[in-house]
N, C-alpha and C positions, 0 to 999 in steps of 0.2 A: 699706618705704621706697618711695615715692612715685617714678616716675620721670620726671624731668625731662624735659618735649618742645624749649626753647630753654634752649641753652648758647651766650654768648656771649665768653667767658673759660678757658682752660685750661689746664695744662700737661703738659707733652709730654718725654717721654727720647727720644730719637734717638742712634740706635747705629748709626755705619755699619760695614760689614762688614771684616773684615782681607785685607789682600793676602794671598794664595798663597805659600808660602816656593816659589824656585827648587829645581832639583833635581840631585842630583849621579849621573850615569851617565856609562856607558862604555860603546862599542858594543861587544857580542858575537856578529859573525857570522860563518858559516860562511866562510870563507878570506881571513879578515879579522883574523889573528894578531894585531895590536896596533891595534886601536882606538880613537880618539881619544875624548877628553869631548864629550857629546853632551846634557846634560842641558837642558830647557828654562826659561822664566823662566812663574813664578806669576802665576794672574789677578790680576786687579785688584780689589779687594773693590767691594761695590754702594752707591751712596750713597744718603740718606734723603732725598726730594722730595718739596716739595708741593707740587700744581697747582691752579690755578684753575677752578673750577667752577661754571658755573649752574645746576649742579641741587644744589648745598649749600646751606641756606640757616643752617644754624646748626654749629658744632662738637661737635654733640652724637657724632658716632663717633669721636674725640680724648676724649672726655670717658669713653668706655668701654673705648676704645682707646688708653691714653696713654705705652703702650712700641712706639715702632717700629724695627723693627730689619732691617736690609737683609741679603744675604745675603753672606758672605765666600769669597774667590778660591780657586781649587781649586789645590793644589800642584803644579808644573809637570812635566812626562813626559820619558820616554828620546825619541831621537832629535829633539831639539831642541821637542817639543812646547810649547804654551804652554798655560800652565792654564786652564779656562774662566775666565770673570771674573764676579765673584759680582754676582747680581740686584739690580737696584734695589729700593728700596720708595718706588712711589709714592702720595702721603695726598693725594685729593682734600681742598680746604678751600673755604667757600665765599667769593665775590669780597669785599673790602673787608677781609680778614686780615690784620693786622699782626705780625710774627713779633720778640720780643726773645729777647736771650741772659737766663734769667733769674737768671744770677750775677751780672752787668756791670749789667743790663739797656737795654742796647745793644740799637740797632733795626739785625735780620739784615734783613729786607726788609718789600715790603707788598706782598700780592697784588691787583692793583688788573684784572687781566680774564681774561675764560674763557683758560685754555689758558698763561696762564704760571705758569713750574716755577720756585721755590726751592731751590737746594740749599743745606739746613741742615746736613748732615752727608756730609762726601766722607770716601768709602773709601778706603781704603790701597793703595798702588802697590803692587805683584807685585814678589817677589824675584827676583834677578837668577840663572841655573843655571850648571853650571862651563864649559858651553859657553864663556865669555867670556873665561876667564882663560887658556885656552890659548893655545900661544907654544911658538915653537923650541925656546925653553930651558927651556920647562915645558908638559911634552906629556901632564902626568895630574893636571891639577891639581882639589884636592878644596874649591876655595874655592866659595862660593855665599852668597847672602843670603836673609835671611827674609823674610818680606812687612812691611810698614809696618803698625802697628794704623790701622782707621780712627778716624774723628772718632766723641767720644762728649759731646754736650752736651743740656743739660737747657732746653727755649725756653717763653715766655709766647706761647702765641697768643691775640692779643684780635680780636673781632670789633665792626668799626664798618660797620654795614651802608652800601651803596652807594646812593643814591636821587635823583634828580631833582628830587624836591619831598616835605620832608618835614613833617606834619601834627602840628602842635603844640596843646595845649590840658589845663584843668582836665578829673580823671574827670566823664564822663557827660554831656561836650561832644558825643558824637555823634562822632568820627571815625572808628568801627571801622562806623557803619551807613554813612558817605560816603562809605569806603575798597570796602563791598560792593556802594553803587549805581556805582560808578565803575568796578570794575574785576573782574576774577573771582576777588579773594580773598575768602576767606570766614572773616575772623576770628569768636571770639565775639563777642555781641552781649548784654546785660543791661541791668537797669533798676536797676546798683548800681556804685557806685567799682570802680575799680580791676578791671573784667572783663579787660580787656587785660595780661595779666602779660607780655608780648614784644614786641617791634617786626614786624609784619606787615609784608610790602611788596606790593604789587598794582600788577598791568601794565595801563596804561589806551592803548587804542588806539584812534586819531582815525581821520576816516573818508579823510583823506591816506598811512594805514597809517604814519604817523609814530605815536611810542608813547611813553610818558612812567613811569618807576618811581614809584609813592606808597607814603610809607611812613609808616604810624600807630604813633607814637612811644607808647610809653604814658603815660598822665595824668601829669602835675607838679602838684608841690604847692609850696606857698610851705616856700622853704629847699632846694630840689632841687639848688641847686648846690652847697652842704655836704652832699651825701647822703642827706639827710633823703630819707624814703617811696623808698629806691634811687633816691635823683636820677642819681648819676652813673652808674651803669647805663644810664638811660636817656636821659639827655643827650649822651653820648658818641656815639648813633648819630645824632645831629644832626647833627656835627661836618661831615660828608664832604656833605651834603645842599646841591646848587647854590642850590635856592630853601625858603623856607620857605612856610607855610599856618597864618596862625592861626583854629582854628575854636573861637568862642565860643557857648557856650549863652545866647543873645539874651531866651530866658524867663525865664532869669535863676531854673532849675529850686535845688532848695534852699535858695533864698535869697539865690541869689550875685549880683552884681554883674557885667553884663559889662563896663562899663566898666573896674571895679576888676580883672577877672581879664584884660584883656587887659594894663595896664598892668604887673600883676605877672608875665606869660610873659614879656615883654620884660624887663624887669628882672634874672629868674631867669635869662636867658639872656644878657643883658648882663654879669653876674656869673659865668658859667661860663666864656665865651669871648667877649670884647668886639663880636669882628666880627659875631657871628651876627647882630645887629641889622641891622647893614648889608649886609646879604645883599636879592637882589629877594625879594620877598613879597605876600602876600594875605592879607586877611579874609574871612574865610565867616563869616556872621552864621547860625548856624544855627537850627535848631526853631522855624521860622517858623509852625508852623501853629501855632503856642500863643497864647492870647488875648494874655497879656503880651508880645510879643515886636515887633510894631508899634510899640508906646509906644518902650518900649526902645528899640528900634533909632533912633529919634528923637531918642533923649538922648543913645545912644552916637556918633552924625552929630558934633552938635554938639560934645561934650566933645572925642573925639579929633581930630575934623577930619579925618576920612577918611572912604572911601567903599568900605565893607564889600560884600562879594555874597549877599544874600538869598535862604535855600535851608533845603528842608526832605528831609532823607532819608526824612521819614515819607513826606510828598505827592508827594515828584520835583519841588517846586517851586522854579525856579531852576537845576535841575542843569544844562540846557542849555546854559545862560549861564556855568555851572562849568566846563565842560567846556573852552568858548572861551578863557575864560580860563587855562585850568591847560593850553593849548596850546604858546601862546606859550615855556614850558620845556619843550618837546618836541625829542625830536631824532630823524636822521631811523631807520629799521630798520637794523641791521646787512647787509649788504650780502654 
């Protein structure tokens, strides 16, 4: 079996740990004839958390790892001790995670930046020891309580990546080599459909050290918002994306149309989520150095009525101009 490098879907048991049952003693010391209840009350079991992280960038250790289970509260000690209280388990996930209940399918949260925690499953309060029930009138009493079980639910975590500006287009548009001149990721790169099986994202940094997420969606095909060629797979990580990027192969390489294939991204994505249209955006007219691609881009002026940005990731030509432009959705370093 082949092992998967992106998981963007998975599910998960989270088991949080049981409270500590209290404890029932009696002091027995030396000239200390009768003793009072002294037993202590039980930890607290550990809860199952997820935290946000930048350095996740897929669920692929959920996907290997999909029982997590916290640790439960230690039973509570003579002279009123209290039980330790049983260990968290914290599951890095990476940012843009959406957590359901997947009985209900109820949305538990969304992890939306580095460093905040979810708690999906809370542990059991600690039993209470006979310490408590002592009284005048009842000076040996043998009452106590168990620990609480903790939480034990079964969650869908889906992953809609987080990006700035996300790059849309038909396979062998060129986004995975615009994503490599632009920034330091290093997707594959081929001379065939569908090289892209994942959403890449790559950090592009202006020389203001303002910085901008892109992210290369992988190719759509006509029908992607019925699922067709895993549309929604990869449509879904569009959703969270402030601005879009549509990059057209302007050679019109296969035979294709770029007028015809920009009219159908909009469409496809009209049809999955309305707004996405109306989202701010761009054209990259791209694989400018190909003989056809001047005409083209001529026809596509005209037809559409817009004003695409002319760039070649073979030549570097235009990217300059890319760069200024793909600024403007920039924000500034973390601080």
């Amino acid at each position: 079996m082949k092992t998967p490098r992106f998981i963007d879907e998975v599910t998960v048991h989270a088991i949080a740990g049981d409270g500590g049952n209290g404890a029932v003693n009696f002091r027995r010391e030396k000239y200390v004839p009768k003793g009072g209840p002294d037993g202590g009350d039980g930890g607290n079991g550990g809860s199952v958390i997820l935290r946000g992280s930048n350095d996740e960038n897929s669920l692929l250790g959920l996907f290997f790892n999909p029982r997590q289970a916290a640790k439960p509260g230690e039973r509570g000690g003579r002279q009123q001790r209290h039980g330790a209280n049983g260990a968290d388990c914290i599951v890095p996930v990476p940012i843009g995670t959406e957590v359901h209940n997947a009985a209900t399918n109820l949305l538990i949260g969304d992890i939306t930046f580095h460093g905040q925690e979810l708690i999906v499953a809370k542990g059991g309060h600690g039993g209470r020891g006979n310490v408590h029930w002592k009284s005048p009138s009842h000076q040996a009493p043998r009452e106590h309580t168990d620990g609480e079980p903790g939480d034990t639910v079964t969650l869908r975590c889906n992953l809609k990546i987080m990006a700035d500006v996300g790059m849309v287009g038909f396979p062998n548009a060129g986004k995975s080599s615009l994503l490599t001149c632009l920034s330091h990721a290093h997707p594959r790169i081929a001379a065939y459909p569908f090289t892209t099986l994942n959403p890449v994202v790559g950090t592009v940094v202006f020389e203001d050290y303002n910085r901008l997420l892109l992210a290369d969606i992988p190719g759509l095909i006509t029908g992607a918002h019925e699922g067709v060629g895993l549309g929604h797979a990869f449509l879904k990580h569009v959703e969270r994306a402030a601005a879009l990027a549509y990059v057209i192969d302007m050679a019109g390489t296969d035979g294709r149309d770029p007028v015809e294939d920009y009219r159908q991204l909009r469409e496809e994505l009209r049809l999955y989520q309305a707004d996405l249209i109306r989202r701010p955006s761009l054209i990259i007219a791209n694989k400018m150095d190909e003989p056809a691609a001047e005409e083209n881009l001529k026809i596509f002026k005209r037809k559409t009525r817009t004003k695409p940005l002319p760039v070649s990731a073979l030549s570097d030509e235009g990217l300059p101009e890319l760069r200024t432009a793909l600024h403007q959705f920039s924000h500034p370093p973390a601080s």
